[in-house]
N, C-alpha and C positions, 0 to 999 in steps of 0.2 A: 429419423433416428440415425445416428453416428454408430459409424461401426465399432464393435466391441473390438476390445483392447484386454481387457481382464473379464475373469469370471462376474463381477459384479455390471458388470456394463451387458451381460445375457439377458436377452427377455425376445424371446421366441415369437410374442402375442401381440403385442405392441405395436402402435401407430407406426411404418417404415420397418416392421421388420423384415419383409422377404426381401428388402434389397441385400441383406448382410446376415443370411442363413448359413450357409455353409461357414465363414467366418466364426459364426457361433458355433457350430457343430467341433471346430479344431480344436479350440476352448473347452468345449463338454467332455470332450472325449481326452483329453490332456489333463482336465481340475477336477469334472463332477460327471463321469459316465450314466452316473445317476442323480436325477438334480432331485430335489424337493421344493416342493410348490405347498408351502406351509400352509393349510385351513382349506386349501382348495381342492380336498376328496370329496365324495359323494355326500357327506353331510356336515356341517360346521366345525365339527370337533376331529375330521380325518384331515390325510394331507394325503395330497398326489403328489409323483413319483414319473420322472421326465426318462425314457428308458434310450438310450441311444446307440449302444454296442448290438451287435450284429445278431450274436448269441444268446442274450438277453431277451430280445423281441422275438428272433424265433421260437425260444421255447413258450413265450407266452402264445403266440398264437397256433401254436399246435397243440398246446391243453385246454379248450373250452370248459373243461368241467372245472380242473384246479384253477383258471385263468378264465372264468365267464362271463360275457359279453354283456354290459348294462343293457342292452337292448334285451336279451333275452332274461335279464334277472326282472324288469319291468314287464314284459309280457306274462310270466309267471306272477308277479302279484296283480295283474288285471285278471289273471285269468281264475286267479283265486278267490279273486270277492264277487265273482259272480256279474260283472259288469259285461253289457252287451255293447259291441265294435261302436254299436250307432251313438249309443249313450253317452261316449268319452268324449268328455269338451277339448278341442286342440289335438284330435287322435289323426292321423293322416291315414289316405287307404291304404297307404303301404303298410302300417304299423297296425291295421286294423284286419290287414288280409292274414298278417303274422299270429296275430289272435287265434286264429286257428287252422291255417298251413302249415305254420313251421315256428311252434311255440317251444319245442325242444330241438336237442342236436341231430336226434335221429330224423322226424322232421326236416331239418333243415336239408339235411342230408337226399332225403328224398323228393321234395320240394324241389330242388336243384336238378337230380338227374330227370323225373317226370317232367318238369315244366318248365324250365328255362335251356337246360342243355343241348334239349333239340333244335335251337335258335340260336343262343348264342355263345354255350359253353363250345366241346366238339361239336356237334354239328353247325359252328356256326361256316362252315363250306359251303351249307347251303347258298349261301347270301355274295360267294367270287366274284360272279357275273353283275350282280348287282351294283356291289362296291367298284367296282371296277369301271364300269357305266358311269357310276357319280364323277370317280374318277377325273376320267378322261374331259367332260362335260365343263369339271371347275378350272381344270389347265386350259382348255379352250377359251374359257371365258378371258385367258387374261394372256396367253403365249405367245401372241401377234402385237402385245404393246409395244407402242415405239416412243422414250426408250425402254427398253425392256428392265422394266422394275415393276413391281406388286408389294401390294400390303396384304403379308402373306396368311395372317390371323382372318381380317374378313372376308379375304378370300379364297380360301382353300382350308387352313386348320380347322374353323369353327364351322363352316356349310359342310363340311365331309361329313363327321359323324350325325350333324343332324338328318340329311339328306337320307342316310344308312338308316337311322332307328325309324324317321320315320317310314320308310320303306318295311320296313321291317314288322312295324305297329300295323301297317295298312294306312297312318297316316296321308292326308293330300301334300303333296311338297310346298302348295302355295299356304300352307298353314303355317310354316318352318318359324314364323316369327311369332304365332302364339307359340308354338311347344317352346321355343327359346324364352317365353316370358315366362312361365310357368316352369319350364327349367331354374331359370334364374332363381323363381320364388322358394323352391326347393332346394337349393342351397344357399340359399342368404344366411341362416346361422353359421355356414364354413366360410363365409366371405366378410361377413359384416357381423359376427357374432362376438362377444368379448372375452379375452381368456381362454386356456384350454378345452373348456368346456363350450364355447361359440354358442351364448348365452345372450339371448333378442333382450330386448325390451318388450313391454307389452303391446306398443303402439304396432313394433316391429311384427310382432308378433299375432297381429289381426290383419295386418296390411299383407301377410305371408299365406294367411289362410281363406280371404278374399280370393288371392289368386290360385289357391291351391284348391278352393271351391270350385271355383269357373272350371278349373283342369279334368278336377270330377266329373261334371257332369258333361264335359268335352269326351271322356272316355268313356261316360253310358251311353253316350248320345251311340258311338262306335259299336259300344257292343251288342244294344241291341238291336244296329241295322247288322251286324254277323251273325245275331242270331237267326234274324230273316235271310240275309243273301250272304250265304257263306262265300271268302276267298280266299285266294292262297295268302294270307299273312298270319303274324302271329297269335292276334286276337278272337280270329278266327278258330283257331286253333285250340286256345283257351278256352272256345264254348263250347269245343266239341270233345276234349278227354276228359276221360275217368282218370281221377287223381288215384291211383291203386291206394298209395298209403294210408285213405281214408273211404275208400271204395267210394264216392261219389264222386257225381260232377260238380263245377265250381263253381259258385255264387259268382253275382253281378259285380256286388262290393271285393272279392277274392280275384276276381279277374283285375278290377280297376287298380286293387292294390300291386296286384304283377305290374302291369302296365307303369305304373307310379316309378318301382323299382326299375324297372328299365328305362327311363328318362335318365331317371337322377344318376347313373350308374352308365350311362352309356354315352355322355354326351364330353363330360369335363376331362375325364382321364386321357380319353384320344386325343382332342384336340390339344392339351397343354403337352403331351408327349411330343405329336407331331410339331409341335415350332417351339421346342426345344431341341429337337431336334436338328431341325433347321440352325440353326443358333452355332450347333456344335460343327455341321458342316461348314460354316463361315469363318469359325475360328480354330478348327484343329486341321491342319496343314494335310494334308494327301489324303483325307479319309474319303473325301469327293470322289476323287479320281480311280481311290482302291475298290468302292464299291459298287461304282459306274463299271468298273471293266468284270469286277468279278462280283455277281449277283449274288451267288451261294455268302455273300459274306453279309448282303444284306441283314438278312435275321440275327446275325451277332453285331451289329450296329444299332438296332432299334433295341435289344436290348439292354445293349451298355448305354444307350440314349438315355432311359429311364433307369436305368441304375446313378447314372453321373447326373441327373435333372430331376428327380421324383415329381411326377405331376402332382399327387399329394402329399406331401412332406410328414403328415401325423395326424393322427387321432385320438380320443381321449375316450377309449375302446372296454375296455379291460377291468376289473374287480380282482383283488390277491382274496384270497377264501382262506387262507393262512400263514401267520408270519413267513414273510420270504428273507434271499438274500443276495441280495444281486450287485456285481464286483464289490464284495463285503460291506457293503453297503444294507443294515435292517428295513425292510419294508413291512411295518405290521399287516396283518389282516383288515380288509377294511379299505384298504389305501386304493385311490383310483391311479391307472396305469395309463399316461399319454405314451403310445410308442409312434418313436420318432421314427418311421423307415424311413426317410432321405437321409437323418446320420448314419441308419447301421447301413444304409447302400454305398458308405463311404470307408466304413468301419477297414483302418489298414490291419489289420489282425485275422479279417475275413477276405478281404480282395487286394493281392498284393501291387502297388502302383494305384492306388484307389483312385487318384483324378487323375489316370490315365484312360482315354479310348482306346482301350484294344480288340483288336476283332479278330483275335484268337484267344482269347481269355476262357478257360476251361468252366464248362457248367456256368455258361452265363445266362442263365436264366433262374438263377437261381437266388437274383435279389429279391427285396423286400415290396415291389413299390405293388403289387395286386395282393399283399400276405401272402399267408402259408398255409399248410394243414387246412381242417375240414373248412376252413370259414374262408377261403381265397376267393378271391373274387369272382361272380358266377359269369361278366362278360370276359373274362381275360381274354380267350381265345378269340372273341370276335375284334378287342382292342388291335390285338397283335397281328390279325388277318387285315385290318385297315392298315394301320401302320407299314406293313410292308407291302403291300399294296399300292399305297400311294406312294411313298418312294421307289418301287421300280418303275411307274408309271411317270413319275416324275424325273428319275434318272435318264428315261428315254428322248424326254424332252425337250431338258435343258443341258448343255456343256459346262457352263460353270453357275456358281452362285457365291455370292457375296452381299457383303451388311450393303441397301442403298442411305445416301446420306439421310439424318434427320432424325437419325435413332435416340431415346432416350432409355428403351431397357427398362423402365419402369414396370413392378408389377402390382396386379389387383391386393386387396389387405385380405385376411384369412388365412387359411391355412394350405390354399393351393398354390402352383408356383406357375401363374397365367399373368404371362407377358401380355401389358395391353396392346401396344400397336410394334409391326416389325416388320419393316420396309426391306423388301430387296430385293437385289439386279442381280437380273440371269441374264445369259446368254442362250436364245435359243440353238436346240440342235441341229446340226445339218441336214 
């Protein structure tokens, strides 16, 4: 795909488009803040609605009830016609555990602080030691190359988070290449799906749930050996609380389904954060050096990392419940809502100098790239605890870093913005 040039040369979804995202974004936010995507709402006769401005996506995602999550309008008509989790053809355990964890917003709400929080919302503190361990471990493996160059995606972005969940899960480390196949299988409609809606094929779509079978029963096989020999990891832990908000404990299938959500959810956001990252230390002049000498500046760099690189660029999230109107723009009732958080993390109305690194930049955490309001993302706090993490540990390491030759910058198709391969020379520390 040829970079756009005019508003008609847009198409977000399209074969080559994350080479020339942002290029689009200048265009949307200059011709059409609000695009329309004519027939392609939730049913034949609606149209979806491309949301890009800053102030636009936030208020949707801090009203669930006037702005409702298809996922949860769908859980709501399974939950109505009486249909059992097992029953539904093509139902995953995550969408199956939602059946009846967190089939509303109250729910969801509790779901979150009882059962993932303690892991990886706040308390994911628990887990420094750990991450840190990984850490050190992946720079090891590659700090003494002579010469000193790394391909930094296979070896450090992508094995960090998996190394972390599965530690985390209780998973064996030597498994890392099933959970990343079975990863993969669970986001193949955000990579290889079509249109806003990342829409399989059928074929696609048995070949998705083959692997996502195997995953299942990879995850009962786990829980009921924690049933019998409890340890200190997560899953563990999931066979032993009482969920208060429904005073029981939690089913086989209710565990597998957490477990599900914490793959999918813990794996792709980190690493594509962290080697974009990287990317931005290569090419923005003094940030290296600024935040090598002053650490406290650290966490305002991973910040603006993923505010200026969104690891997910958008999703096709959202239901309007009644005519809206956004930058005077009519949106009927009906209409489905892709919000774009990588444009409104660029939005100059919200963030002044928008494709500037600043690491003083006030309230910067307060982009779009994990949302907002009740529905933000339930790992954020463990993303952010890696991410800084591995940059101070890395800051210790090396002296400088730069692009090594060979680069092409190309990234995967979908909706996320994962660089496939990203070569480079460090200079180890003294």
């Amino acid at each position: 795909m040829k970079c756009p040039v005019t508003l008609a040369d847009v198409d977000l979804f399209g074969p080559g488009a994350p080479e020339h995202w942002y290029e689009a974004y200048e265009i949307l936010h200059r011709e059409a803040p609000v695009h329309c995507l004519p027939g392609e709402g939730p049913t034949p006769d609606k149209d979806a609605f491309v949301l890009t401005k800053y102030d636009d996506i936030a208020l949707v995602v801090r009203d669930p009830v006037r702005f409702p999550p298809l996922i949860t309008m769908g859980l709501k008509q399974l939950n109505e016609s009486g249909a059992s989790p097992e029953d539904v053809p093509n139902l995953n355990t995550m969408m199956a555990s939602m059946m009846t964890l967190r089939p509303t917003n109250e729910l969801y709400r509790s779901h979150r602080q009882e059962l993932t929080d303690p892991w990886v919302g706040p308390g994911a503190s628990r887990n420094t030691e750990m991450i840190t361990g990984h850490v050190n471990e992946l720079i090891e493996n590659w700090i003494d190359n002579d010469p000193g160059e790394v391909e930094f995606i296979s070896e450090f972005a992508r094995p960090l988070p998996q190394r972390v969940m599965n530690s985390i899960l209780g998973f064996p480390q030597e498994d890392i290449a099933l959970v990343e196949k079975w990863g993969a299988a669970q986001v193949a409609p955000f990579v290889y799906g079509e249109g806003h809606r990342n829409l399989l094929s059928d074929e696609q779509i048995g070949e998705q749930f083959e692997a996502l079978d195997e995953f299942a029963d990879y995850v009962q096989a786990h829980i009921e050996d924690r049933r019998r020999r409890p340890k200190d990891d997560m899953i563990t832990f999931l066979t032993q609380v009482t969920y208060q908000a429904l005073g029981r404990k939690l089913t086989d299938l209710e565990i597998n389904g957490i477990v599900y959500a914490m793959v999918i959810g813990g794996l792709e956001t980190t690493q594509y954060a962290i080697e974009e990252q990287a990317q931005l230390l290569c090419e923005r002049d003094g940030v290296f050096d600024a935040i090598k000498q002053d650490r406290s500046r650290l966490r305002h760099f991973t910040e603006e990392g993923m505010r200026l690189r969104s690891p997910t660029q958008g999703l096709s999230t959202r239901i309007t419940t009644q005519d809206e109107v956004f930058q005077g723009v009519t949106v009927p009732a009906g209409s489905q809502l892709h919000l774009r958080w990588a444009a409104g993390n660029i939005d100059e109305e919200e963030f002044e100098c928008p494709h500037e690194l600043q690491l003083d930049r006030k309230a910067v955490s307060r982009h779009l790239t994990f949302s907002q309001g009740p529905r933000v993302c339930p790992g954020a706090h463990l993303s952010r605890l890696e991410q800084v993490i591995a940059w101070d540990r890395l800051l210790d390491s090396i002296d400088h870093l730069e692009y090594a030759p060979g680069n092409t910058f190309l990234h995967q198709p979908g909706i996320m913005l994962g660089t496939l391969e990203l070569k480079l020379r460090f200079t180890k520390a003294a």
